[in-house]
C-alpha positions as CSV (number, residue, x, y, z in Angstrom):
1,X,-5.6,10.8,17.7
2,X,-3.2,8.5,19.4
3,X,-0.5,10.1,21.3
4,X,2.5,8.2,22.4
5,X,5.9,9.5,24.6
6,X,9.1,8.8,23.1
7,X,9.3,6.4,25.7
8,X,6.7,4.2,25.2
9,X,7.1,4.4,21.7
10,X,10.5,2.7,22.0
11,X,8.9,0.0,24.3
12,X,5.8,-0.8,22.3
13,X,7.6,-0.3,18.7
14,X,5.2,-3.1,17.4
15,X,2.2,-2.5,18.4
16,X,2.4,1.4,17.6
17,X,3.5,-0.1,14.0
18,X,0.5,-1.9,13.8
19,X,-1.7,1.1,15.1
20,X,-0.3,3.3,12.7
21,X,-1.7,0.4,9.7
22,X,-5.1,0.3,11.0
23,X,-5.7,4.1,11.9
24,X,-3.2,5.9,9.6
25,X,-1.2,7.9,11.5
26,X,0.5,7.5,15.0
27,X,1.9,10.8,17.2
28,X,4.8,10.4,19.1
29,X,6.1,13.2,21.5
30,X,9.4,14.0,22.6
31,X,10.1,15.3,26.1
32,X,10.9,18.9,24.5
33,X,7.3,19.0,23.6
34,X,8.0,18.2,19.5
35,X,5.5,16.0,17.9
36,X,6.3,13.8,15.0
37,X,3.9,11.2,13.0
38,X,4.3,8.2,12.2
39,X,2.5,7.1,9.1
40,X,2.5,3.5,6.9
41,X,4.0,4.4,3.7
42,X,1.6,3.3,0.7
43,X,3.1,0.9,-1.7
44,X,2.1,1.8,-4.9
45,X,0.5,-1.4,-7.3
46,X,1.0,-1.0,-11.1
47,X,-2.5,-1.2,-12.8
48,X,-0.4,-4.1,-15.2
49,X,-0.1,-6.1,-12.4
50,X,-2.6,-8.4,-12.8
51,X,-2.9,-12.2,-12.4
52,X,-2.2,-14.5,-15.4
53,X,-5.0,-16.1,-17.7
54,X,-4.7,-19.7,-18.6
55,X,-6.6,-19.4,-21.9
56,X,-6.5,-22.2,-25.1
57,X,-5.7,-19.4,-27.5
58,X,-2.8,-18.8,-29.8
59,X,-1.1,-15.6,-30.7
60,X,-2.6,-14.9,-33.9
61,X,-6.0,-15.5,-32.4
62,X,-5.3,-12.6,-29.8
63,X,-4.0,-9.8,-33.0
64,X,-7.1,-11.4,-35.5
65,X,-9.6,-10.2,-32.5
66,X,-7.9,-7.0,-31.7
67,X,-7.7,-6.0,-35.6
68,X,-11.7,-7.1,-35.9
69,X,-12.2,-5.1,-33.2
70,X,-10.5,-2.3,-34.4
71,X,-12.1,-2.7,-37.5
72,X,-15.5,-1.9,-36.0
């Protein structure tokens, strides 16, 4: 666990950043004795977002397979 002052969070803002990437969660510590974390936030990928296909294939090729297969 990776504890940082307020004040050296301020001057190493960067590298506690990059910390925070590679471990998952950074604590910084005010003077009052508070703690807060600092944590990357997760950018969520659609499951549809998938590179493109360069395929030779016409539309009515694509629904004539999908109905076959449906068929089945």
């Amino acid at each position: 666990m990776q504890v940082y002052t307020y004040s050296e969070a301020r001057q190493k803002l960067a590298t506690i950043l990059e910390l925070a990437v590679t471990t998952g969660k950074v604590f910084i510590k005010r003077k009052d004795g508070q703690v807060f974390a600092l944590t990357p936030e997760v950018m969520a990928l659609s499951p549809l977002n998938v590179p493109t296909v360069k395929a030779d294939i016409t539309t009515q090729e694509i629904v004539d397979i999908i109905r076959e297969g449906r068929e089945r």
